[in-house]
Structure formats: structure tokens, C-alpha cells
C-alpha positions in Angstrom: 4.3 -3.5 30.7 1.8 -5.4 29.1 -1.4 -4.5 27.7 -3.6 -5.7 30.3 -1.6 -3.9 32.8 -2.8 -0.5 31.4 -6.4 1.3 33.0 -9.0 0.8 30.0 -9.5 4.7 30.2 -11.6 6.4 28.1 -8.4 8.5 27.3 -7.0 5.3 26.3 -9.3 4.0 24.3 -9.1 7.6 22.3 -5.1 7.0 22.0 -5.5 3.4 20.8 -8.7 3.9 18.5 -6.3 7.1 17.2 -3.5 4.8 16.4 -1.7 7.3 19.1 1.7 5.6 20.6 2.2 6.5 24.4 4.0 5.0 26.6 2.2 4.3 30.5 3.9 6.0 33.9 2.2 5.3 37.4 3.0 7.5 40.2 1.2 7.4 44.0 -1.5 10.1 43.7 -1.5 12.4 46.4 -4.4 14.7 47.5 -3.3 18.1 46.8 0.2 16.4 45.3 0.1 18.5 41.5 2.8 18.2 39.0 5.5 18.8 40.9 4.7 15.3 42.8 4.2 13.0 39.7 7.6 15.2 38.0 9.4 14.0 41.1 8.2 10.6 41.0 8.4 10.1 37.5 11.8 11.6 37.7 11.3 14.0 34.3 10.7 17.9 34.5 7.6 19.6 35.9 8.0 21.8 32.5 6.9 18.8 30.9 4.4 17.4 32.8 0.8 19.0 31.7 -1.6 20.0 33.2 -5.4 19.5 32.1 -7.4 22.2 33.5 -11.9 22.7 33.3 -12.6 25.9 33.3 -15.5 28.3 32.4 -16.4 31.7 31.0 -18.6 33.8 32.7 -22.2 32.5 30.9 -20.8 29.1 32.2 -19.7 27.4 28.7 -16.9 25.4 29.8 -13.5 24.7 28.7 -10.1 22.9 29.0 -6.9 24.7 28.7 -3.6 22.5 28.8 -0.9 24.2 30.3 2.9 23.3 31.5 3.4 22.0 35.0 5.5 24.6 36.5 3.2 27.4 34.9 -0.3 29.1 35.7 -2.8 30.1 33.2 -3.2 33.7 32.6 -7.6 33.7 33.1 -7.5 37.3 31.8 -5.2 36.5 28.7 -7.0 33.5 28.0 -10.8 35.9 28.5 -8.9 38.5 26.1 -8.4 35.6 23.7 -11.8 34.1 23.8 -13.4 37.6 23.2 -15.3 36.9 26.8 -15.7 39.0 30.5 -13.8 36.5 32.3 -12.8 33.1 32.6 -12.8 30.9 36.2 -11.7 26.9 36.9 -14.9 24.8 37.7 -15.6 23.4 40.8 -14.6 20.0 41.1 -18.3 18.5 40.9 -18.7 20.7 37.4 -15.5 19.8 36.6 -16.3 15.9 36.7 -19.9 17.0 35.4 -18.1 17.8 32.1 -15.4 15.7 31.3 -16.8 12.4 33.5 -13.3 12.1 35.4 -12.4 13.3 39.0 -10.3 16.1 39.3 -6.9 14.8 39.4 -7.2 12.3 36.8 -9.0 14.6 34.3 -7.5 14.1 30.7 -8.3 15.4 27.6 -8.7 13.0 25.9 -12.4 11.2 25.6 -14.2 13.6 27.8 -18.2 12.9 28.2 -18.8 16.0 26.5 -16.8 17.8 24.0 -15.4 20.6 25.1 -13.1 23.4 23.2 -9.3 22.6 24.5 -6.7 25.0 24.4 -3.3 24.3 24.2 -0.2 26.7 26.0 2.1 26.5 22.0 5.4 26.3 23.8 3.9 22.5 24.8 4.0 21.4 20.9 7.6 22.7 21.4 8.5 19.9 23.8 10.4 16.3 23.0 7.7 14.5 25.1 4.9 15.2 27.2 3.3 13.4 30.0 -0.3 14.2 30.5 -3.3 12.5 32.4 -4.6 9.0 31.0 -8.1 9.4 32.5 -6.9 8.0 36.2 -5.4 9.3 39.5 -1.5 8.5 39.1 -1.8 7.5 35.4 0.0 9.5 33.1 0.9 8.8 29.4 3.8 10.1 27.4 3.5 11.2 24.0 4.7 13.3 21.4 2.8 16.4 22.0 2.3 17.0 18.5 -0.1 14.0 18.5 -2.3 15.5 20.8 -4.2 17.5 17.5 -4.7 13.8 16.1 -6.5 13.1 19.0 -8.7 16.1 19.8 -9.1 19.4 18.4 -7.0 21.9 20.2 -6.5 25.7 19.5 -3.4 26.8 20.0 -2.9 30.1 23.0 0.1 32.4 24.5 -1.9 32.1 28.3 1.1 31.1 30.2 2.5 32.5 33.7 5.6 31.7 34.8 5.2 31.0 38.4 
């Protein structure tokens, strides 16, 4: 694939000015089509397909948490970890609001504002991730341990096993 062929995301543009090396997937995006979709169409494991999620404490200070594919994000543990009442996703709108992608091609990488991310650890344990490149059926797969280099991520046991 050649250059040109990958979306000038702002996620991309992040990797690149980061020196980052990822490799581009394209998938169909489906409404309501999750992990488990672009795992199946990418043919690797939902375990390795991440999730970036917007979410927000109770005095509305948002947040991304990045969690596994095949796994939920424990909103009390992570509430419990951020010393806060409770933690909720965002609407889609607020969602958007904060990172300036639509909700299914939210990445975590060069959102319009910067936001604290949170990272599930057993994803720095992985060979390769594949995580949203700023676009509906765009992923990019990295190492995950370059995701640090790329954004400041705090590390978090939040995980549920679905």
C-alpha cells in the first residue's frame, strides 16, 4: 500500500510526526459492528483489537480508557482508581466534542483536546495491536509499547472479562 493510499488522519499524522511504524488494515464499518466485526474481517483476535473508549467522571472531566476487544471496562474500578464517585462513557456528540472524531473511528492518538488516556496493562503485553487510525474501518497495527511514544498513557487493572 502506498503512502497516498493511507487517510491523512490526525492519528496519522501523530504516528508519522512520532517516527511511529504501523502498518494500515481497512475493514467495512458497520453501524453497531464493534471489535468483533473488524477481528473477523481482519482475520486476527478480538483480544487484540482495542478499543478506544471517551468517558467521564461525574464533574464531567473527560477521559479515554483503551481496553481489549473482547473485554469491558470495569467504570467502578476505573472510579476507585481515579479517586472519583463514578465514571460513565460520553454521549456520542460529547464524545466527538472531545476528541474531534465520530464514535467509531475515535483513536487516541491526536485528539482535539488532550485528554488523560488510560491503558488496560495486559495490552503492552501483546505482540501487536490494532487500534483506530482516526477513521471508520481504519485501523493501524503497532507495537503497543509504542503507544507511550505517542501519547501519555497511565497504565490500569480496569478490565472485565465478558
Amino acid at each position: 500500500m502506498s503512502k497516498q493510499d493511507i487517510p491523512t488522519t490526525q492519528a496519522v499524522r501523530v504516528l508519522r510526526a512520532k517516527q511511529i511504524e504501523f502498518t494500515p488494515h481497512f475493514y467495512a464499518y458497520e453501524e453497531r459492528g464493534g471489535t468483533r466485526l473488524s477481528a473477523e474481517s481482519l482475520g486476527v483476535p478480538e483480544h487484540a483489537v482495542i478499543k478506544t473508549i471517551v468517558l467521564e467522571t461525574q464533574e464531567k472531566k473527560p477521559l479515554i480508557c483503551l481496553m481489549h476487544g473482547d473485554q469491558e471496562i470495569s467504570t467502578k474500578n476505573l472510579a476507585r482508581f481515579l479517586g472519583v464517585k463514578g465514571v460513565v462513557p460520553c454521549e456520542p456528540a460529547t464524545a466527538g466534542k472531545h476528541t474531534g472524531y465520530m464514535v467509531g473511528g475515535t483513536s487516541p492518538f491526536g485528539t482535539t483536546k488532550i485528554l488523560p488516556v488510560y491503558v488496560e496493562s495486559s495490552i503492552l503485553n501483546l505482540e501487536r495491536i490494532y487500534i483506530n487510525g482516526g477513521k471508520r474501518g481504519f485501523l493501524v497495527e503497532m507495537n503497543p509499547r509504542d503507544i507511550s511514544q505517542a501519547i501519555d498513557v497511565t497504565e490500569v487493572n480496569v478490565a472485565i472479562t465478558n
